[in-house]
GUKEVO-669238 format. One record per residue (C-alpha): residue in three letters; x, y, z. Coordinates in Angstrom, 2 decimals, padded with zeros to 5 digits. Last residue first. Layout:
N
<node><resn>ALA</resn><x>X</x><y>Y</y><z>Z</z></node>
...
//
This chain:
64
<node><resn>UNK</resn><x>-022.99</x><y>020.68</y><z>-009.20</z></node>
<node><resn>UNK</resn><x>-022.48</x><y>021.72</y><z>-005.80</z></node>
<node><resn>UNK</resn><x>-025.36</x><y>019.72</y><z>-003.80</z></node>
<node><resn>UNK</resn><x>-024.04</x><y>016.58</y><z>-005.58</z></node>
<node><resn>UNK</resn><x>-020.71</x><y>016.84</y><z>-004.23</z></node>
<node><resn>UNK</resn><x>-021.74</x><y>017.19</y><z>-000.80</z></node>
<node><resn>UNK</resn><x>-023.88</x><y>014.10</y><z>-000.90</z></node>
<node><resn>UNK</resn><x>-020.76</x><y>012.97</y><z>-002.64</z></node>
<node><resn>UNK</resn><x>-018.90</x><y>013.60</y><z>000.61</z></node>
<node><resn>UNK</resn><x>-015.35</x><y>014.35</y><z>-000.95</z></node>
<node><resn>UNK</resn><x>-011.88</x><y>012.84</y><z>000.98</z></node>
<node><resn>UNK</resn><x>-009.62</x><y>012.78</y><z>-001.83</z></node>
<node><resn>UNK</resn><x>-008.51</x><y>009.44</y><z>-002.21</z></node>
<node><resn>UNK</resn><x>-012.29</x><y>008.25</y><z>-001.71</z></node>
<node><resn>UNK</resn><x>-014.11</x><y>010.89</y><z>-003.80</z></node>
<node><resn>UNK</resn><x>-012.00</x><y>010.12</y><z>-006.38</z></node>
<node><resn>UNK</resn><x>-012.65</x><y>006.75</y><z>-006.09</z></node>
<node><resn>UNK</resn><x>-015.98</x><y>006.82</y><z>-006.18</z></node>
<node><resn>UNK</resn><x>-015.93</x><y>009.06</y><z>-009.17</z></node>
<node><resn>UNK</resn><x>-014.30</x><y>006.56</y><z>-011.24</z></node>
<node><resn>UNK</resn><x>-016.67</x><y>003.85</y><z>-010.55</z></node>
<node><resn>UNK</resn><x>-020.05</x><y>006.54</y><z>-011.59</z></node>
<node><resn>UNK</resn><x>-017.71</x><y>007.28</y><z>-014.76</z></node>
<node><resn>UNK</resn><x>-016.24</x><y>010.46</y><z>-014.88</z></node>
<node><resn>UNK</resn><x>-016.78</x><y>012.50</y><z>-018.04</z></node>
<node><resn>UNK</resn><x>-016.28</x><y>016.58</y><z>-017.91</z></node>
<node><resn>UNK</resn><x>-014.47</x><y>016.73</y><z>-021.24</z></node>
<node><resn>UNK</resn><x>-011.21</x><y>018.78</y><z>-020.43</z></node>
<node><resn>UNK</resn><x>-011.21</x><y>017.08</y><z>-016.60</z></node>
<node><resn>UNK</resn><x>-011.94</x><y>013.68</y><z>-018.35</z></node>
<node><resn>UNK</resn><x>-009.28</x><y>013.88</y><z>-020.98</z></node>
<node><resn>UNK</resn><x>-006.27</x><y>015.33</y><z>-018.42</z></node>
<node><resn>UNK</resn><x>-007.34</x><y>012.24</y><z>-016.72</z></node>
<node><resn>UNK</resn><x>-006.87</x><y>010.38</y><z>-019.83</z></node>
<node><resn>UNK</resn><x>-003.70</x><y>011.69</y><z>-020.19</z></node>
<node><resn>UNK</resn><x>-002.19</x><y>010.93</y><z>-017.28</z></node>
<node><resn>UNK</resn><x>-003.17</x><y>007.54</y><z>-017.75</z></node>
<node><resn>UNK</resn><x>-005.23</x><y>006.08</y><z>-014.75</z></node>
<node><resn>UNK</resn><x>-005.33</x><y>004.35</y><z>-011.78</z></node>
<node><resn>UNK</resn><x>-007.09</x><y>005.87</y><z>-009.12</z></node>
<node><resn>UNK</resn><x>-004.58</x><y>007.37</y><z>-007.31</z></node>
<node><resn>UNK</resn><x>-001.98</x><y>008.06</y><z>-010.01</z></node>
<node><resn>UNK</resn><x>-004.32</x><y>009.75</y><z>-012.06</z></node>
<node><resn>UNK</resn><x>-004.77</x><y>012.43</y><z>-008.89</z></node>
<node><resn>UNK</resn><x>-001.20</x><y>012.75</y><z>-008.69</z></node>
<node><resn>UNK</resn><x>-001.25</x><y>014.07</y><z>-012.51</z></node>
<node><resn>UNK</resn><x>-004.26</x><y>015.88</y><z>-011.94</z></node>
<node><resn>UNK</resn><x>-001.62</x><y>017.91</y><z>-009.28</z></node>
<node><resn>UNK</resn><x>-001.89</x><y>017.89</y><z>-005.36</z></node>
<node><resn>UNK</resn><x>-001.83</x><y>021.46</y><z>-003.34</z></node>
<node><resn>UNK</resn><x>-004.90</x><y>020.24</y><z>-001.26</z></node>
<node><resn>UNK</resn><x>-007.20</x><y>023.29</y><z>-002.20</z></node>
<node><resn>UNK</resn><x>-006.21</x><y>022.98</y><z>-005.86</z></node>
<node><resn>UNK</resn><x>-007.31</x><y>019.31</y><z>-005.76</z></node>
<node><resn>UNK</resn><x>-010.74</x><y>020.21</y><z>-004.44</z></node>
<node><resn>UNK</resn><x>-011.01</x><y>022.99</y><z>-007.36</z></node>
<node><resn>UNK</resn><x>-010.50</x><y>020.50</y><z>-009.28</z></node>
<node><resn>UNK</resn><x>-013.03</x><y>018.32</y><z>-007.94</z></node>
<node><resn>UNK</resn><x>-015.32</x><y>020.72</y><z>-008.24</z></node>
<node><resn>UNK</resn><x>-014.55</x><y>021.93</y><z>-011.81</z></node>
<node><resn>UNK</resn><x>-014.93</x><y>018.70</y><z>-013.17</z></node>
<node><resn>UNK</resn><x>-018.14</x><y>018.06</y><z>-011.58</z></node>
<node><resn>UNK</resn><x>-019.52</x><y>021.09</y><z>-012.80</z></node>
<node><resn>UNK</resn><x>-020.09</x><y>024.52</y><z>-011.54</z></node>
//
């Protein structure tokens, strides 16, 4: 599993859309629709996923 896949599966298990997701953290639609397609989150934008969404990255980092 990679990161992408984590967090969207994370997404999928709160019923919100990439598109909410982009909204959150302040960035195009499409270049979250970029990332999840090319697996590359910078270290910054990973912190705030894990923020809006509620991931341990301790956790995060045992899964991937």
């Amino acid at each position: 599993m990679n990161i992408a896949e984590y967090i969207l599966g994370v997404l999928q298990s709160q019923e919100r859309p990439k598109t909410w997701l982009a909204d959150k953290i302040d960035i195009s639609k499409q270049a979250i629709h970029y990332k999840f397609k090319s697996n590359s989150f910078t270290a910054e934008e990973l912190l705030r996923i894990a923020r809006v969404l509620g991931i341990n990255l301790e956790e995060l980092k045992e899964k991937v």
